[in-house]
C-alpha positions in Angstrom: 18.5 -0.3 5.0 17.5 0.9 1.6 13.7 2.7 2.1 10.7 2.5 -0.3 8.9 5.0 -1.8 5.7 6.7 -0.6 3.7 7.8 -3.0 0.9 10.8 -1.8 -2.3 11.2 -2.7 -5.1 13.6 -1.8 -6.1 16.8 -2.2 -2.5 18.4 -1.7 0.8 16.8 -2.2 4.2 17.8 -2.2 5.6 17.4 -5.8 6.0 15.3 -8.7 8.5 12.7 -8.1 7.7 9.8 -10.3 5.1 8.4 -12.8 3.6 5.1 -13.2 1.9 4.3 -16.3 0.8 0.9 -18.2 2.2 -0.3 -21.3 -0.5 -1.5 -23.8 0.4 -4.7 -23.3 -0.7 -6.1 -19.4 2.7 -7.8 -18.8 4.8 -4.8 -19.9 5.0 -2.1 -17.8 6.6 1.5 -17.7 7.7 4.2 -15.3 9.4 7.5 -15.5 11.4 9.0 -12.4 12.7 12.6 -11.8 15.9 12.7 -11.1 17.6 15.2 -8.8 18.5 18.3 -11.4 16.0 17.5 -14.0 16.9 14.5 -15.7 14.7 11.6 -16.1 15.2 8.1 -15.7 12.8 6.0 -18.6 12.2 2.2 -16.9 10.2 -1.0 -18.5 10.1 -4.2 -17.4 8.2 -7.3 -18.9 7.3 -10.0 -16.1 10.0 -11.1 -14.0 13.1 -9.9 -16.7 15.4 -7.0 -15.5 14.2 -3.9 -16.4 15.8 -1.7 -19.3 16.8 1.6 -18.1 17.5 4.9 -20.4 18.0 8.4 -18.7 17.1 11.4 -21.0 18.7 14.8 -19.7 15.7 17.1 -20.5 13.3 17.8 -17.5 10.7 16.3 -16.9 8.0 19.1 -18.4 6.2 21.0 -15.8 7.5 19.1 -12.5 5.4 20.9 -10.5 2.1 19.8 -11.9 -1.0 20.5 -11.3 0.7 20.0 -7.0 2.1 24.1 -7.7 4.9 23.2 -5.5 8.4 22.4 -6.0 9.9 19.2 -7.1 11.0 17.4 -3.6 14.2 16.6 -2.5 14.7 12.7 -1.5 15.5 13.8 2.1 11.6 14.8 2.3 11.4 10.8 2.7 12.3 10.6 6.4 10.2 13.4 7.1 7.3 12.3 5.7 8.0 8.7 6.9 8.1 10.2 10.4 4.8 12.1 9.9 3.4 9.5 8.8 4.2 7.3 11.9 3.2 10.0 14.1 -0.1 10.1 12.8 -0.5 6.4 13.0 0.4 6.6 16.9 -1.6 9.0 17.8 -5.0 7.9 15.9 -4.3 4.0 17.2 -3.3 5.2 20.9 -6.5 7.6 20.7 -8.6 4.5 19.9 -7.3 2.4 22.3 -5.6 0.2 19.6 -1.9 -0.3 21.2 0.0 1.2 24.4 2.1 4.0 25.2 4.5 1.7 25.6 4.4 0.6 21.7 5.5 4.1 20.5 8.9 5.4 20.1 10.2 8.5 22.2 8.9 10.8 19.6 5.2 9.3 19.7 6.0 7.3 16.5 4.1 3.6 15.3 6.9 2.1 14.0 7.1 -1.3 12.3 9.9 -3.4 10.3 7.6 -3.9 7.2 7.6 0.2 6.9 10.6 0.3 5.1 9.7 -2.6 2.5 6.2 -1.2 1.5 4.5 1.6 -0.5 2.5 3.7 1.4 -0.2 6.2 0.0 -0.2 9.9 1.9 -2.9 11.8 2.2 -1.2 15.1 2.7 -2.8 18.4 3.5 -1.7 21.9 1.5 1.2 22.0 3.9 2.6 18.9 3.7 1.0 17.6 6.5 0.2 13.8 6.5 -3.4 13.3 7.0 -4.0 9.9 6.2 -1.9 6.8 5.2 -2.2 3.6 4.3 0.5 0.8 3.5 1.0 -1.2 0.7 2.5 -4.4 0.9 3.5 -5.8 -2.2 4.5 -9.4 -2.9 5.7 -11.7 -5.6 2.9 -14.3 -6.4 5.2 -17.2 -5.4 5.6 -16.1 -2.2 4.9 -18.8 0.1 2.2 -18.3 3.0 4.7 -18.7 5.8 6.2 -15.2 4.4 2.8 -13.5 4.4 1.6 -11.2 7.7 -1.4 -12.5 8.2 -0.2 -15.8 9.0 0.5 -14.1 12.3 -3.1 -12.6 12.2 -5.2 -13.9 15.8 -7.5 -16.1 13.1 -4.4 -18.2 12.1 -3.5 -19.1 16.2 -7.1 -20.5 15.9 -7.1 -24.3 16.2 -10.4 -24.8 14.3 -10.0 -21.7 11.7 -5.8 -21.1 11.3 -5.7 -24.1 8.6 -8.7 -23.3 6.3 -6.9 -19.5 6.9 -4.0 -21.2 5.4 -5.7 -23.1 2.5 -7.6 -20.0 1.7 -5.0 -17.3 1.1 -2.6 -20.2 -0.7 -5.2 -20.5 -3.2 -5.6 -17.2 -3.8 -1.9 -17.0 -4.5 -1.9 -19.6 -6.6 -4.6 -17.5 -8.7 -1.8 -14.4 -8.4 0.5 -16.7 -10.3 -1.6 -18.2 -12.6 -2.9 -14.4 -13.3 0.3 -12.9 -14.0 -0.9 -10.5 -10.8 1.2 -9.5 -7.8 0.0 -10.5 -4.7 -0.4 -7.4 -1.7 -1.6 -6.8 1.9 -2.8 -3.4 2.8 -3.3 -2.3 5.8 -1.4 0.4 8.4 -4.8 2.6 7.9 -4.9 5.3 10.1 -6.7 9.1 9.0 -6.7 12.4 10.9 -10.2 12.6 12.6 -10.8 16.0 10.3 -10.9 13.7 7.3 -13.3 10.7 8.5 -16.4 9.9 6.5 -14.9 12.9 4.4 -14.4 12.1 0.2 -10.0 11.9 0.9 -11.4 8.8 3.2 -12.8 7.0 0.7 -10.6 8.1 -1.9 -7.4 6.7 0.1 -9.3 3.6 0.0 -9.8 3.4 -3.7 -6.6 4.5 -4.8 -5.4 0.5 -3.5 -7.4 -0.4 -6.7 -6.5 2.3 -8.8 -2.7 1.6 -8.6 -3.2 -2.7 -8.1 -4.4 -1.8 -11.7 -1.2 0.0 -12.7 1.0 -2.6 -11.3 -0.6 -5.1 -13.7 -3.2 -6.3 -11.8 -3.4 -7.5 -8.0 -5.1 -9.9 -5.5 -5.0 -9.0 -2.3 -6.1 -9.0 1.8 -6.6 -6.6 4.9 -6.8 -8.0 8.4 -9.5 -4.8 8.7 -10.7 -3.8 11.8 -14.9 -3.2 12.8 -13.5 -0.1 14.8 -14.2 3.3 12.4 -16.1 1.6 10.3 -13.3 1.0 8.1 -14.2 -2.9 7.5 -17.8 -2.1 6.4 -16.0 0.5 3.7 -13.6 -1.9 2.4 -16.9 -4.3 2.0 -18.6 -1.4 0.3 -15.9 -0.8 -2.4 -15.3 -4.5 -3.1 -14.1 -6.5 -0.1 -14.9 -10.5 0.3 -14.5 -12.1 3.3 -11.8 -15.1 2.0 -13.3 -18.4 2.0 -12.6 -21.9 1.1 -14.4 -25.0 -0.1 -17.5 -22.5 0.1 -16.6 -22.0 3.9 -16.4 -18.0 5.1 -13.7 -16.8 7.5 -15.6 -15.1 10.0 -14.8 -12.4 12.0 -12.8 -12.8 15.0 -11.9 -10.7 17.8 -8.1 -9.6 18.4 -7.0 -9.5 22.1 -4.2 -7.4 21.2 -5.6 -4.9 19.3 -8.7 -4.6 21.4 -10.9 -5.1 18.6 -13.3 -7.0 16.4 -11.5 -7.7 13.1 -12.1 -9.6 9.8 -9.9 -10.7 6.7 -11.2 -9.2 3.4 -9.8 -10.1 0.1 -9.6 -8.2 -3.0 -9.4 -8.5 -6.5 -8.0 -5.4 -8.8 -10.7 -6.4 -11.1 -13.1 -6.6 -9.4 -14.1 -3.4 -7.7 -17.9 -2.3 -6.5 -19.5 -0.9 -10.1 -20.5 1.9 -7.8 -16.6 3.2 -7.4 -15.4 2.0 -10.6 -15.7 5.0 -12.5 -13.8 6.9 -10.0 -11.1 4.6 -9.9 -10.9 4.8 -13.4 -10.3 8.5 -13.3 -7.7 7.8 -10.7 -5.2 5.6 -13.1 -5.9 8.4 -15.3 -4.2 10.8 -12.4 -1.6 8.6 -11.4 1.0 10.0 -13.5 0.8 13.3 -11.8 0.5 11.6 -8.5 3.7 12.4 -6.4 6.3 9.6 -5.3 9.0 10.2 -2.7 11.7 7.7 -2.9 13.8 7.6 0.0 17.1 6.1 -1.4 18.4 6.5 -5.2 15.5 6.0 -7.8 17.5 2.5 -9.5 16.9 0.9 -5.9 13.7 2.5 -5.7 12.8 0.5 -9.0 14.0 -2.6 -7.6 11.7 -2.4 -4.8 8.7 -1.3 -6.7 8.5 -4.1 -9.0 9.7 -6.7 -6.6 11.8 -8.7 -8.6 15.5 -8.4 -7.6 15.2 -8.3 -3.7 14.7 -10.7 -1.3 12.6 -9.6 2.0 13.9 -10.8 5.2 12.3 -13.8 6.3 11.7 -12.8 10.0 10.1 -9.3 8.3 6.5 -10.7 9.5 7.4 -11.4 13.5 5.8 -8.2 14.2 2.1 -8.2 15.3 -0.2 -7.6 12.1 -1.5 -4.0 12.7 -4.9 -3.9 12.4 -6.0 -1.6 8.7 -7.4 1.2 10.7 
């Protein structure tokens, strides 16, 4: 099963990987990707036509970046993917969020989606990973049906699982008319050193920061009351969805043990408090590391979503709440 990439962020990281940068024009976009022994891989893509791909044999200049640490080999994938898991485990076991019984052998949160998404690492000056959060990305005419949150414990409500329904196919149909992809974060989890720390919020504002380099996003978390982590998401630039003027409310989620809500996003739409900062993220992202955890072409495929098709059992799997 070909893996995605995981791109970390943070105050330490392991390497330069790959860059992401936007085009001046908001439907084309560009990315360069190191390629194992220096080479790199020069990829643009205009909407949903197959991207043109030219490989220059210099290096990349200074691969290390600003990181001081050398350029990653795509093995560090699994390990990081692992890590990552881990960390997700233990913080949701700790908080009472799933059972013992929900972890692999090795302590690990595992889920299906894992492996189709983006997630962003917060990863500590030894490589540790500190904080995560997954990235789900979607083409705009993705029907509802295919979404995760249609198995959120709002949409087995009789009275509220239809207007959840209208709700988030309008806001896909504003994706489309947009040009914008359409994503659901979530998968939260951060090392108890790090809460209410800056990396916290910063993991949180990155979602904008690279929904802007992708060409512009709408979005929605199924993000939990527990940690606080709904009230940040509001504080940044979280809605609750709504339809016909009607709020979703919050709802509680037997299986997760917890109160939860479903906030929508819009990439253009952040808090004016953080937007600054976000602003000075895009700036970063091309030194932001990315560890791709299969060969960089597939890697590509993935990233823009255009010339794969997701299983369509891929959302059977309980939505896990954002933190």
């Amino acid at each position: 099963m070909t893996k995605l990439p995981a791109i970390a962020i943070g105050a330490a990281a392991v390497a330069l990987a790959a860059a992401a940068t936007a085009a001046a024009s908001p439907k084309t976009h560009k990315m360069d990707v190191a390629l194992p022994g220096g080479s790199v891989a020069h990829i643009e893509y205009v909407g949903d036509v197959a991207p043109k791909v030219t490989v220059d044999p210099r290096p990349m200049a200074d691969a290390a970046g600003a990181w001081g640490m050398p350029f990653p080999s795509f093995a560090a994938f699994d390990r990081m993917m692992a890590d990552m898991q881990r960390l997700r485990g233990r913080i949701y076991l700790s908080d009472g969020a799933i059972k013992k019984s929900e972890l692999s052998a090795d302590g690990r949160h595992v889920q299906p989606i894992d492996e189709y998404s983006w997630h962003l690492l917060v990863l500590s000056s030894s490589g540790r990973v500190m904080g995560c959060t997954r990235y789900l990305q979607h083409h705009p005419s993705t029907p509802y049906n295919r979404l995760r949150v249609r198995t959120a414990a709002l949409a087995q409500s009789e009275h509220w699982k239809e207007v959840l329904r209208r709700a988030v196919e309008k806001e896909l149909a504003t994706a489309r008319q947009q040009g914008f992809s359409y994503v659901e974060v979530g998968g939260w989890a951060l090392d108890e050193s790090l809460r209410g720390s800056t990396d916290a919020l910063r993991s949180v504002l990155f979602t904008f920061a690279w929904s802007n380099i992708i060409g512009g996003a709408l979005g929605l978390s199924t993000a939990t009351h527990r940690n606080g982590s709904a009230a940040i998401l509001r504080r940044i630039g979280g809605r609750p969805l709504e339809f016909e003027g009607e709020e979703l409310p919050p709802y509680y989620d037997s299986h997760y043990k917890c109160e939860m809500e479903v906030l929508r996003f819009d990439s253009r739409l952040p808090s004016l408090k953080y937007e600054h900062v976000i602003n000075e993220m895009r700036s970063e992202i091309p030194m932001v590391p990315v560890v791709c955890g299969d060969k960089p072409a597939e890697a590509w495929q993935s990233f823009v979503n255009r010339l794969r098709t997701v299983p369509a059992n891929w959302g059977s799997d309980a939505v896990a709440p954002a933190a």
